[in-house]
C-alpha positions in Angstrom: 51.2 -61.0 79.2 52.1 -59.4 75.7 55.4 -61.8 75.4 53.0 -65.4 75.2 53.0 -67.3 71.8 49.1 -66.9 70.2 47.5 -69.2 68.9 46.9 -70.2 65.7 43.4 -69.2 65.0 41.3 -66.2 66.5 37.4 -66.3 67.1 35.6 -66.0 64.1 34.2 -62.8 63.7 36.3 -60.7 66.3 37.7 -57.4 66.3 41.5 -57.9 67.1 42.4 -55.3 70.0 45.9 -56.0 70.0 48.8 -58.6 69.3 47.0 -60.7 72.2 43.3 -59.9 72.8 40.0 -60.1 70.4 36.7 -59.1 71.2 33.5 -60.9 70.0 30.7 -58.8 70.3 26.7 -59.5 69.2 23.6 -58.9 70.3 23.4 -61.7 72.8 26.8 -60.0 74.1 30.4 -59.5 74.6 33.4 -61.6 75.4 37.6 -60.7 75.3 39.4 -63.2 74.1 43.0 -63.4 75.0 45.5 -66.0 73.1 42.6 -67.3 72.1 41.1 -68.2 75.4 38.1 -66.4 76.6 39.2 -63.7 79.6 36.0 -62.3 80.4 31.5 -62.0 79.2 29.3 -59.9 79.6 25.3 -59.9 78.8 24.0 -57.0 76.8 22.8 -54.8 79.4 25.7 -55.6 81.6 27.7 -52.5 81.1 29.6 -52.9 84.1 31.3 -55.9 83.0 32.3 -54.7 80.0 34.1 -52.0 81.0 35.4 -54.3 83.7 36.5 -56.1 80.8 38.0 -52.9 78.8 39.7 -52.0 82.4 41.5 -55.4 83.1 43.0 -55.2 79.5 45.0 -51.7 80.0 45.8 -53.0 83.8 47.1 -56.4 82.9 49.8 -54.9 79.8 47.2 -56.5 77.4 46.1 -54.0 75.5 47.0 -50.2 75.7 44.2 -47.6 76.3 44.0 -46.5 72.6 43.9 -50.2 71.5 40.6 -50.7 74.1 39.2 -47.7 72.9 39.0 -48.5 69.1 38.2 -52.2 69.6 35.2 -50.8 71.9 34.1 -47.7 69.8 34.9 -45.6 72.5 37.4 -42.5 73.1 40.6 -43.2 75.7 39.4 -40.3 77.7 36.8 -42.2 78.3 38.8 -45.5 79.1 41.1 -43.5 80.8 38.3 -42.4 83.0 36.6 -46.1 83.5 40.4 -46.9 84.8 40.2 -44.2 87.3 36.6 -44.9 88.5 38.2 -48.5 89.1 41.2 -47.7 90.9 39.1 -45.3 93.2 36.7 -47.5 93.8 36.5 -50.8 92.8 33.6 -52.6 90.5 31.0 -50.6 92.2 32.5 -47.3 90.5 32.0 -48.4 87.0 28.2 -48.2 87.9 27.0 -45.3 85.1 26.4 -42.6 86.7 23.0 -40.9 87.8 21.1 -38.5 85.4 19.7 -35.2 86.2 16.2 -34.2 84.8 15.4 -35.9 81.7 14.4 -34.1 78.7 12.2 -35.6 76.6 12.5 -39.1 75.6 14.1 -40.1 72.1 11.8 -43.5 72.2 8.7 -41.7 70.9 6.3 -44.2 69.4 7.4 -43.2 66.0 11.0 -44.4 66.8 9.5 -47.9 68.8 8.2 -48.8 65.7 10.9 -47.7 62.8 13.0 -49.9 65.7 10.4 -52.7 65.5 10.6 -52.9 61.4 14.5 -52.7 61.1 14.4 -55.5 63.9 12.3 -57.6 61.5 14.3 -56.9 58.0 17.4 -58.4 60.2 19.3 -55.8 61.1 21.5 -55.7 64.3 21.2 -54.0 67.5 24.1 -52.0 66.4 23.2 -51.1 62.9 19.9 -49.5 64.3 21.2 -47.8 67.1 23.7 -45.9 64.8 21.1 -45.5 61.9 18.4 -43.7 64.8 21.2 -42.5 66.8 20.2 -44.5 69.8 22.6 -46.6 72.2 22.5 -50.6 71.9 21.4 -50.7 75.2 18.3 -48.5 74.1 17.2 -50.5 71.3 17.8 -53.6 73.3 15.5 -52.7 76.2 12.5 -51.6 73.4 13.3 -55.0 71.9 12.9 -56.8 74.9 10.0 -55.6 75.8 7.6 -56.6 72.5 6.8 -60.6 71.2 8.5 -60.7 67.7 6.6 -60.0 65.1 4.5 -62.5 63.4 5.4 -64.0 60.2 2.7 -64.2 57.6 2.2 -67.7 56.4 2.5 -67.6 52.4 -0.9 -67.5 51.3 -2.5 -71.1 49.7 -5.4 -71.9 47.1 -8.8 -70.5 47.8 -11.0 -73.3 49.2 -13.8 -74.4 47.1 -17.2 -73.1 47.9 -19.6 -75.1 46.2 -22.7 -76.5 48.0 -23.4 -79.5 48.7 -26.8 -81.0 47.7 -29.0 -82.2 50.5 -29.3 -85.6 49.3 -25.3 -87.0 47.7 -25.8 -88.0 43.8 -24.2 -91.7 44.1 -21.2 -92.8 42.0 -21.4 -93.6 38.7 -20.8 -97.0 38.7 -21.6 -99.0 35.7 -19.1 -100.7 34.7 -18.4 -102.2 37.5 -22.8 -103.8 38.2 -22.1 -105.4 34.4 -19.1 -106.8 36.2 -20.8 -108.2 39.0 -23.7 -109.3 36.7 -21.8 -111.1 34.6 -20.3 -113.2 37.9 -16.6 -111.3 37.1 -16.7 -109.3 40.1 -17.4 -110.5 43.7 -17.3 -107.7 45.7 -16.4 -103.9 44.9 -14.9 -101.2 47.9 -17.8 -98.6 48.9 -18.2 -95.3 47.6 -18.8 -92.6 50.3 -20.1 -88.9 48.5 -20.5 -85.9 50.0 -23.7 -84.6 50.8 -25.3 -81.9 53.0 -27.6 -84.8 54.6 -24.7 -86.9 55.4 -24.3 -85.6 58.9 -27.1 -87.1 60.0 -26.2 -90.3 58.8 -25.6 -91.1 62.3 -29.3 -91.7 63.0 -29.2 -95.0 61.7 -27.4 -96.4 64.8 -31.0 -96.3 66.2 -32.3 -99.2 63.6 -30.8 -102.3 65.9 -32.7 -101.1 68.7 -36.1 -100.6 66.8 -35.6 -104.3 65.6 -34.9 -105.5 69.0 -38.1 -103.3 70.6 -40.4 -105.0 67.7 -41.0 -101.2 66.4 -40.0 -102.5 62.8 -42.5 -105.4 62.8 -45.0 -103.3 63.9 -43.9 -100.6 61.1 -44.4 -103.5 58.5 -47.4 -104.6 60.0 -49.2 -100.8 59.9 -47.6 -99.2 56.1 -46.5 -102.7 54.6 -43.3 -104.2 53.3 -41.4 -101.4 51.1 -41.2 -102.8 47.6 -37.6 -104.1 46.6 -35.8 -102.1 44.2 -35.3 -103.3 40.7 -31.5 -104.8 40.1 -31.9 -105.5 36.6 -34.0 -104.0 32.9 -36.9 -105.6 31.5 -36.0 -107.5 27.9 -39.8 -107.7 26.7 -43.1 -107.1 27.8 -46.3 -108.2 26.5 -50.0 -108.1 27.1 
């Protein structure tokens, strides 16, 4: 195995193990890389496979038990003992083994939450594990476990709070009746404003039945006809 040719370029990011194996570890997990070519994965609460991984490296010639142990942050006792677990009894012996009584737990609420707000400056799995003196797995499994935290939209321009008047104040318009006056202008787009009576606009939808039920010609005939408005300015009077 240690006698190939490598290639050319190693995974971005990798800790070299030796001449012919990397390993490419985050928080989404592990892989070995081997001439470049990935050898073996694991998720990150998989800790079987990676000391599967760490095992089939000393096995194969690939790496030496020393080598392993640095790449992995480990001792080589404690490879050397993963390699005898394996050799014992197979996969099923790199299980980890069974605690006795538990004291009491290091994830006290305090800790969740100095976790929570390292997680959400950025930092890694790993950085926070070695900053509270927890295990990655540890962190991972409070992680896990909680939504991420919200992010704060940015906050915007205070809405205006004036009231609106029950009846809108129309558009000053001026210029544009001497226009139309003066035969210049034949038609102008209309002007909506806001007012606190506006929602109820929506009454006059009623008006075409009225006219079609003879209620408006019966209006007329009982309070008269409602006197035009003026569209222009006397000039003169007399009397």
């Amino acid at each position: 195995m240690r006698q190939g040719q490598p290639l050319p370029l190693r995974p971005a990011g990798s800790v070299t193990v030796s001449e012919a194996a990397d390993l490419f570890e985050t928080d989404e997990g592990g892989a070995v890389f081997v001439w470049g070519m990935a050898a073996s994965c694991w998720a990150p609460e998989d800790v079987v496979a990676r000391r599967l991984a760490a095992v089939q490296l000393v096995v194969t010639g690939v790496a030496t038990q020393v080598e392993v142990a640095a790449a992995l942050a480990t001792t080589d006792v404690t490879v050397r003992r993963w390699l005898g677990a394996w050799r014992d009894g197979g996969v099923s012996a790199l299980e980890p083994a069974q605690r006795g009584p538990r004291g009491p737990s290091k994830l006290s609420p305090e800790v969740v939450e100095l976790i929570v707000g390292r997680r959400a400056t950025g930092a890694s799995l790993a950085t926070i594990g070695a900053e509270l003196g927890l295990s990655q797995n540890s962190v991972s499994r409070v992680l896990s476990g909680r939504p991420p935290a919200p992010i704060a939209p940015p906050p915007g321009p205070e809405a205006p709070t004036t009231a609106l008047v029950p009846l809108a104040r129309p558009e000053a318009r001026s210029d544009e009746r001497q226009a139309a006056r003066r035969g210049e202008l034949a038609g102008a787009p209309p002007v909506i404003c806001e007012g606190a009576g506006l929602s109820v606009a929506g009454a006059l939808v009623i008006l075409p039945a009225l006219a079609i039920t003879g209620l408006v010609e019966a209006a007329e005939h009982v309070y008269g006809t409602a006197r035009p408005p003026s569209t222009g300015s006397a000039r003169s009077c007399w009397r």
